[in-house]
C-alpha positions in Angstrom: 143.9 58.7 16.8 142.6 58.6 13.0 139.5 57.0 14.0 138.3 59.4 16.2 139.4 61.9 13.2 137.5 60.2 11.3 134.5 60.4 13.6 134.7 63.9 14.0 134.5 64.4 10.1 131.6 62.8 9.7 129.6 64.3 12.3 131.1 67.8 11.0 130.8 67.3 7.1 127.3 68.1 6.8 127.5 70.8 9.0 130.5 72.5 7.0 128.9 71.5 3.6 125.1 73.3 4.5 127.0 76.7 5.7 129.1 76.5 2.0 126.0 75.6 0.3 124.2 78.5 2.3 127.2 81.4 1.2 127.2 80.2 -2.1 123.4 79.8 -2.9 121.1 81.4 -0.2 118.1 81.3 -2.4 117.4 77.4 -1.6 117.2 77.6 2.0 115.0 75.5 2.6 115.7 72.5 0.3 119.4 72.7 1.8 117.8 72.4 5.3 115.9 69.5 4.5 119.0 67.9 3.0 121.3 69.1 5.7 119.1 67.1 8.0 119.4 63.9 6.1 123.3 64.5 5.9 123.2 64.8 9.8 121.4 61.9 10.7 123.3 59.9 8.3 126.1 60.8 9.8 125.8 60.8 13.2 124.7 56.6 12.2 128.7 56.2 10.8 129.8 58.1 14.0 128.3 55.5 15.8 129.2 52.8 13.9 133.1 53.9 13.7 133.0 53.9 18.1 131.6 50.6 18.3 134.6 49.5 15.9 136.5 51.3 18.0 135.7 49.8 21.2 135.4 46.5 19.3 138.8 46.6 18.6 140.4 47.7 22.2 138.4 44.6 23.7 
């Protein structure tokens, strides 16, 4: 149960993090777009990693 918790925070962090960043500072859209990109890919690559330990570990 924590593990997929933990999957769904990372794929959600970035998402929750650029919308902040966007209310907070809207004058660097597009530097925070760029970076919100790299955030999301980074993260979707632990997401996968965390369900192959997953499924690793129910073998």
């Amino acid at each position: 149960m924590m593990e997929m918790l933990r999957i769904i925070l990372f794929i959600f962090a970035p998402v929750i993090a650029y919308h902040l960043c966007l209310l907070l500072l809207p004058s660097v859209i597009d530097w925070l777009y760029i970076i919100y990109n790299i955030l999301l890919m980074i993260s979707l690559w632990f997401a996968a990693y965390f369900i192959g330990e997953i499924k690793k570990d129910d073998i």
